[in-house]
N, C-alpha and C positions, 0 to 999 in steps of 0.2 A: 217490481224490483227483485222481488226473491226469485224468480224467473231468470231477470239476467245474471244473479249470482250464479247461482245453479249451474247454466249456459257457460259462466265465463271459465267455472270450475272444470267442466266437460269440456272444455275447448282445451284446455290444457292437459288434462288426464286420457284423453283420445286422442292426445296429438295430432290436431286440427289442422295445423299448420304446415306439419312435414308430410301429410297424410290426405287420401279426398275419399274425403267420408263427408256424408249430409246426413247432423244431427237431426235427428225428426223431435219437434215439439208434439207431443200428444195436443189436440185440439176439440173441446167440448164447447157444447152453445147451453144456453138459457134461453127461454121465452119471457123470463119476465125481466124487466127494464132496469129495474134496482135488484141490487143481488151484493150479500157481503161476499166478498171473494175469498174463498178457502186459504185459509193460512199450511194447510198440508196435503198432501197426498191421501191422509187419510180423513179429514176431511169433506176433502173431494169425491173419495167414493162413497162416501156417505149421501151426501149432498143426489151423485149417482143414481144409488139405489134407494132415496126419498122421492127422485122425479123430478129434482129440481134446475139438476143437469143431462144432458143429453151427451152423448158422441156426435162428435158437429156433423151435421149435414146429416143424421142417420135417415129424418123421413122424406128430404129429397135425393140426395146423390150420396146412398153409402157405400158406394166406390171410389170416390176421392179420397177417404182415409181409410177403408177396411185392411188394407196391409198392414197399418199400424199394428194392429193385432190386438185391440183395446181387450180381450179376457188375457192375455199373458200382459197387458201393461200391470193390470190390475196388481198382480203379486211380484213384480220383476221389483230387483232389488237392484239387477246390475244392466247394464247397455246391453241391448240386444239387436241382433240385426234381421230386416227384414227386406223380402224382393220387388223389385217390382213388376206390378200388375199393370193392365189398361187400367186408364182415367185417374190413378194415383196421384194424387195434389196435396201431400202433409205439408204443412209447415219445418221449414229447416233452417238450419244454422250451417252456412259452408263458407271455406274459405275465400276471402277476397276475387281470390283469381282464379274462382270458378265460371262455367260459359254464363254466359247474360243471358237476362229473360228475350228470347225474339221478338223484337221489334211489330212482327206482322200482328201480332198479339196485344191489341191495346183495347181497351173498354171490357165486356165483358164476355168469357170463352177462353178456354184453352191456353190462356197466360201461361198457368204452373203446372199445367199436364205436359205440356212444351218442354216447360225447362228441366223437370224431374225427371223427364224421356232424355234430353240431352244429358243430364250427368249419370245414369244409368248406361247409355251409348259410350259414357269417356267411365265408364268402370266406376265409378262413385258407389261404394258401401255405404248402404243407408241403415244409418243405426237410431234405435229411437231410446232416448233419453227416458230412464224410468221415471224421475222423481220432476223431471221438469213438464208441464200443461201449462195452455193458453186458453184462455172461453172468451169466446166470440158474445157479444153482447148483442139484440136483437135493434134493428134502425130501420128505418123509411129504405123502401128497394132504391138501388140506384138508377141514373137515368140509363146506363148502359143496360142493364140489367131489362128493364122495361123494353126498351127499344127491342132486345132479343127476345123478349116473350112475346111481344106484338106485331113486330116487323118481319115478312116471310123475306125480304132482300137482305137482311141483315143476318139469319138464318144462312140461306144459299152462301153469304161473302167468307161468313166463318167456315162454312163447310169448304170452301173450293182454298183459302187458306189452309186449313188443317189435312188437305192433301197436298198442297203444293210442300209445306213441311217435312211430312213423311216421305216425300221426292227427293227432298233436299237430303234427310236422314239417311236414306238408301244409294244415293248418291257419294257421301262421306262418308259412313259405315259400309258398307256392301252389305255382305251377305249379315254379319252382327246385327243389322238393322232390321232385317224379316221378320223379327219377333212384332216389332212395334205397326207394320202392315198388318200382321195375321190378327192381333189382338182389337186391332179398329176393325176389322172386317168384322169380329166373331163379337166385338161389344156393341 
């Protein structure tokens, strides 16, 4: 709740509306099951630098959020904005009639690598919200998720997807789009 206050406050004071900017939610995980949820920011980095909260995804994929820039979240007072990188997947807040998650992209893979590529492609400033975070609560893996770690054809279907994408991005971007080639090659 205090999350969507937060959001709603930022949506208005960033001018969300007249503007394409994708709010970034800072996002941190827990490993344990029960957990009281920090009533503040400060808090939260308590909680932090006790161990009892992580940066989400840091000891599988911390390239999904390392652009957040979690040491300058820590003391940011005010929106700050950061670039993107390959494999960038925060949590955002954008407006309605921003592009849609691709279609090609269902179960588990490259959903929100996808779509964070696309609003970086249409110019989207991605500012991340100081005082707002989300924590991830830890659950039973999904079946998609399973399926990708076990299945080598499900593996190959996302990969020959996630080029045919980048075809499509180079295709409607031109030359704007070689960033997002060069960086899947080099990641």
């Amino acid at each position: 709740y205090l999350l969507f206050l937060f959001a709603r406050k930022s949506v208005t004071q960033l001018d969300l509306a007249n503007t394409k900017k994708a709010l970034i939610v800072p996002a941190f995980e827990t490993l344990r099951y029960r957990l009281s949820f920090p009533k503040s920011k400060a808090e939260l980095l308590s909680m932090l630098d006790m161990g009892t909260l992580f940066t989400f995804r840091y000891h599988v994929w911390t390239k999904g959020h390392a652009p957040t820039n979690f040491a300058k979240w820590r003391t940011a007072t005010t929106p700050y904005r950061v670039e993107w990188e390959a494999d960038f997947e925060p949590y955002v807040v954008v407006r309605k009639d921003c592009p849609e998650y691709d279609r090609r992209f269902v179960g588990f893979g490259w959903n929100k690598v996808a779509h964070i590529m696309e609003l970086d492609a249409q110019e989207y400033e991605f500012t991340v919200l100081p005082n707002a975070y989300m924590i991830h609560m830890p659950h039973a893996p999904s079946f998609d998720i399973t399926k990708f770690r076990s299945n080598k054809q499900y593996r190959i279907c996302l990969k020959t997807l996630k080029e045919e994408f980048q075809q499509d991005m180079s295709r409607h971007y031109g030359f704007a789009a070689l960033k997002y080639l060069t960086a899947e090659n080099n990641s």
